[in-house]
C-alpha positions in Angstrom: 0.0 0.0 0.0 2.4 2.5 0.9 4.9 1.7 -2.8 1.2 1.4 -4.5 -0.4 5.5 -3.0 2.6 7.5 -2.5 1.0 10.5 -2.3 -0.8 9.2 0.8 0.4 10.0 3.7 0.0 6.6 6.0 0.3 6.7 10.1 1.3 3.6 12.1 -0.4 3.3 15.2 -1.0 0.7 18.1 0.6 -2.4 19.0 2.2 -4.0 16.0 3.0 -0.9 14.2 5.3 -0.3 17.4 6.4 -4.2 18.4 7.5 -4.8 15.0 9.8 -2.0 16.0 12.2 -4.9 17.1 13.2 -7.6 14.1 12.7 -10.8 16.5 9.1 -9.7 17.0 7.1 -12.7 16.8 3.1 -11.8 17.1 3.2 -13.3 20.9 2.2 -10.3 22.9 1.0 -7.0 22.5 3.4 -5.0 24.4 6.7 -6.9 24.6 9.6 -6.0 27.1 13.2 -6.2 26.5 15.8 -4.9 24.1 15.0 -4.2 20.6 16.7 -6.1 18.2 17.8 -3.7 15.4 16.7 -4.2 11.8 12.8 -4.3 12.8 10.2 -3.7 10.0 8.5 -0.4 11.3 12.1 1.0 11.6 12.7 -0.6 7.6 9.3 1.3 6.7 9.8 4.5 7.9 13.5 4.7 6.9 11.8 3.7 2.9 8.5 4.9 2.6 8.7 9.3 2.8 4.5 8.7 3.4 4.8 6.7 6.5 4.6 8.4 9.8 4.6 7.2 13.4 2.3 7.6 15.9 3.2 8.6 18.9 0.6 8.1 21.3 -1.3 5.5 23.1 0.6 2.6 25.1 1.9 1.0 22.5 4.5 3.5 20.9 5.3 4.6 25.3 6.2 0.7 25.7 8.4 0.5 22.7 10.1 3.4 23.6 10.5 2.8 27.0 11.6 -0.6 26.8 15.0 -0.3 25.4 17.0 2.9 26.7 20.0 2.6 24.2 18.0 1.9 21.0 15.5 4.8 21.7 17.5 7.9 20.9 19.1 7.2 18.2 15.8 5.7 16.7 14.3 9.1 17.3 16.8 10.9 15.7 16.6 8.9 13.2 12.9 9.6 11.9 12.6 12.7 14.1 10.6 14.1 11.2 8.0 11.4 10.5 7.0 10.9 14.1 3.9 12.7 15.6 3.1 12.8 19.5 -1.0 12.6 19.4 -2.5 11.5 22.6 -5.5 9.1 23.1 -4.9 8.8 26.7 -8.2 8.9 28.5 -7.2 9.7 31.7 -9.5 12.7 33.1 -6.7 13.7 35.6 -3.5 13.8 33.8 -2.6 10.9 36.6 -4.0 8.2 35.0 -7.3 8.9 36.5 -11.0 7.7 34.9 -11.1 5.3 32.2 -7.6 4.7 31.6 -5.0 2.2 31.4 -6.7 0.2 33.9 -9.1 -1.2 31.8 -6.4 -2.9 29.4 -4.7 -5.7 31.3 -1.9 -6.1 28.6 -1.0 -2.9 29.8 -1.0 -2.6 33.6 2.7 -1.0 33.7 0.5 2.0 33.0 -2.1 1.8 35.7 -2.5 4.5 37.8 -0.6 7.3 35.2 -1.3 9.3 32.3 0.1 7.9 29.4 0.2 11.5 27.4 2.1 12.5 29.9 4.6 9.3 30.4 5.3 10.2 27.2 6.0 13.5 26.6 8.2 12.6 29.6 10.2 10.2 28.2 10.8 12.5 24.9 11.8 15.0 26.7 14.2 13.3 28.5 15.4 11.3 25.3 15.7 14.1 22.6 17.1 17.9 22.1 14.5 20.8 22.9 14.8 20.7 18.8 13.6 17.4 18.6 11.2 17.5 20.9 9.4 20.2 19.6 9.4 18.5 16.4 8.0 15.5 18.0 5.6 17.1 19.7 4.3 20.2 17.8 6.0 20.2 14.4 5.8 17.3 12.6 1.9 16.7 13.5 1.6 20.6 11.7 3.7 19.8 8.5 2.1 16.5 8.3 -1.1 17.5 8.5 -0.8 21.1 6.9 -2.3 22.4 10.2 -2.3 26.4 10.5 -0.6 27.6 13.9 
């Protein structure tokens, strides 16, 4: 799909967008722990396809860049332009509060916090102020040819 529209613009999102992010994935979980094993297909896609982005948000993209501290960085700044922080946390708190994590079991690690703002977190912590604002404002704007 993404060789066959090029001039769509594509965004992977939830869990195996982001645990294909390691290349000994192997479909057995939704949110798997451990170090990434380089060469995984997301990275592959978004290194060839210019109309593939990333989503950031949700769970699923927090526990694969959480997961493995020395792959993260340099897998941001790698595609720091074709990823985009959105947030579908649900949290009515910003502490995990309300309908949030706790009603997903395969992703408990999260109970109790905001995932929105576990993630902005981690960026932060992870990337320049350049890249972060990328990640966080920039990209979603260029992407989506959203006026400021």
């Amino acid at each position: 799909m993404l060789k066959a529209y090029p001039k769509t613009k594509f965004i992977g999102h939830a869990d195996a967008f982001w645990a294909n992010l390691s290349a000994d994935y192997a479909n057995e979980v939704a949110y798997p722990t451990g170090k990434i094993k380089c060469g995984g297909i997301t990275d592959k896609l978004l290194a060839d396809y210019p109309n593939l982005y990333g989503d950031l948000s949700a769970n699923s993209a927090n526990n694969a860049l959480s997961r493995d501290p020395e792959f993260t960085p340099a897998f941001l700044e790698r595609h720091q332009d074709k990823l985009i922080f959105g947030s579908d946390c649900a949290c009515t708190d910003g502490k995990g509060g309300g309908v949030s994590q706790g009603n997903n079991p395969t992703a408990s690690r999260m109970a109790g916090k905001c995932v929105a703002r576990e993630t902005l977190s981690l960026l932060k912590r992870t990337v320049s102020p350049a890249v972060f604002r990328k990640l966080a404002w920039d990209n979603a704007h260029k992407t989506y040819a959203l006026k400021a």
